[in-house]
C-alpha positions in Angstrom: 30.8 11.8 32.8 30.1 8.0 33.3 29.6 5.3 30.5 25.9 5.4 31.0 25.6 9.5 29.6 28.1 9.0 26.8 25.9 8.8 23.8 25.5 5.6 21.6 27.5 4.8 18.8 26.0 5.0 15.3 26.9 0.5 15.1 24.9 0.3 18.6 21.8 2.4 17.7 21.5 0.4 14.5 21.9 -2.7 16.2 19.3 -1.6 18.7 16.8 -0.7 15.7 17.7 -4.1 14.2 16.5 -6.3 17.1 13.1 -6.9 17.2 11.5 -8.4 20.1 9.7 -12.1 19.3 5.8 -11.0 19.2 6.8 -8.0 17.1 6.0 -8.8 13.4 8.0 -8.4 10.3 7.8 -5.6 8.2 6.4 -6.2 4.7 7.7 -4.3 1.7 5.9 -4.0 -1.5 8.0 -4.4 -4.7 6.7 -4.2 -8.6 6.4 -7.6 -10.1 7.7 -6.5 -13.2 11.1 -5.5 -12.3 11.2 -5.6 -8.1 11.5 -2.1 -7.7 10.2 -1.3 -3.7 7.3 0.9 -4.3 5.4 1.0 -1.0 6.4 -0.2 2.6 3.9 -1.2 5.4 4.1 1.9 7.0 2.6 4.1 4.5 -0.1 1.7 3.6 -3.8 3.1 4.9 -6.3 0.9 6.4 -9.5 0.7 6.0 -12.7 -1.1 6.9 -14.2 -3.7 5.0 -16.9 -3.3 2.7 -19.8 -5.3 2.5 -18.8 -6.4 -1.1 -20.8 -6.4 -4.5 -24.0 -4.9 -2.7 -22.1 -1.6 -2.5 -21.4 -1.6 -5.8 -24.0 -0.6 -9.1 -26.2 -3.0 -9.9 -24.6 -3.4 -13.4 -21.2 -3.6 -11.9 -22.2 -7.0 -9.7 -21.4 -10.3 -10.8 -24.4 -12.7 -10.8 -23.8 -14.9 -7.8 -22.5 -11.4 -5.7 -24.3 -12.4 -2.6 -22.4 -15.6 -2.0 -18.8 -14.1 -2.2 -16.6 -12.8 0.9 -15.5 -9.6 -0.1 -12.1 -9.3 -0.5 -9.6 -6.2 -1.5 -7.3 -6.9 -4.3 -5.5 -3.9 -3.9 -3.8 -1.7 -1.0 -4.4 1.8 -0.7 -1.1 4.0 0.4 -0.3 7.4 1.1 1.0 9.5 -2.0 4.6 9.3 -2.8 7.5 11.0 -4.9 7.5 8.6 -7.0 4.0 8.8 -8.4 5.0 11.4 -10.9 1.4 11.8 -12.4 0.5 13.2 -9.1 3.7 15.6 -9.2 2.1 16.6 -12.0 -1.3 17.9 -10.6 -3.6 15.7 -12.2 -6.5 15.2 -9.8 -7.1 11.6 -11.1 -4.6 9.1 -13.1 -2.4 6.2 -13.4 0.4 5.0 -11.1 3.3 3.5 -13.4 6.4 2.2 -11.9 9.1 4.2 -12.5 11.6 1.2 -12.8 9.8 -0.5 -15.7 6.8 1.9 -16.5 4.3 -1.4 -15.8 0.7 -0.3 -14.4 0.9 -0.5 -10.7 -2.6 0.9 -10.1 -4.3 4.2 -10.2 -5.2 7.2 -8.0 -8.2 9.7 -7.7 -8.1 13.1 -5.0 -11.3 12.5 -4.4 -11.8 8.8 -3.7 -12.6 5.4 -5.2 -14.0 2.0 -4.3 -12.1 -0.7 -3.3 -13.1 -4.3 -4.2 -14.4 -4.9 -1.2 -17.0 -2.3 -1.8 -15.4 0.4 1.2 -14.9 3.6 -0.2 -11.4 5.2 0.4 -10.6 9.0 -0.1 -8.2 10.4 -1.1 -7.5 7.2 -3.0 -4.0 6.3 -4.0 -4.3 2.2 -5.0 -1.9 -0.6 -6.0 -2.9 -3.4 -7.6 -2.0 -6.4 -5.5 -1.6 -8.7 -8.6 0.6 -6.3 -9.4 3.0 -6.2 -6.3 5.3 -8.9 -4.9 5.0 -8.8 -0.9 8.3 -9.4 0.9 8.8 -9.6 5.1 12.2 -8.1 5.6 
């Protein structure tokens, strides 16, 4: 068997994993501001289009210069997770607490909400952004 069959080494596949190539970016992990528990990792965060701001929303639920902002989402929307126990528990729609401090990290509804930047996302699992602190590892 020559050198080039053997398998790698545990130490050279986690070097391998640990090199990133110069255009590939960083990956960003979301912690609570609270008490820097990670809650959420790039990977499991769901895109989605933007909205076309306040004009999706209610009339009632505009602010009175609407027309004139960029919309802009002030939250990220994620796939569910173990540690969103209120979802563990089989509620369809509820908070998201952090389990570290128990601070309000967002909220999540089965069967969709609106993000601020007036797209709608469904299923819907949302964290506040003013909530999170957003590291590059």
């Amino acid at each position: 068997m020559s050198n080039s069959d053997e398998p790698q080494s545990s130490n050279e596949t986690h070097k391998s994993e640990m090199e990133k190539s110069p255009g590939e970016k960083p990956k960003v992990i979301y912690r609570c501001k609270k008490c820097r528990r990670i809650v959420a990792s790039e990977e499991i965060v769901i895109p989605h289009e933007q909205g076309e701001g306040e004009k999706c929303f209610k009339w009632k639920d505009r602010d009175n210069n609407w027309s004139e902002k960029k919309p802009q989402c002030s939250a990220i929307f994620v796939e569910p997770m173990k540690w969103m126990q209120a979802v563990d528990d089989g509620n369809v729609a509820d908070k998201l607490f952090c389990m570290g401090c128990n601070a309000r990290l967002g909220s999540f509804n089965w069967a969709g909400m609106q993000c601020s930047c007036g797209a709608w996302v469904n299923p819907a699992f949302q964290l506040i952004k003013s909530k999170l602190d957003e590291s590059s590892t």
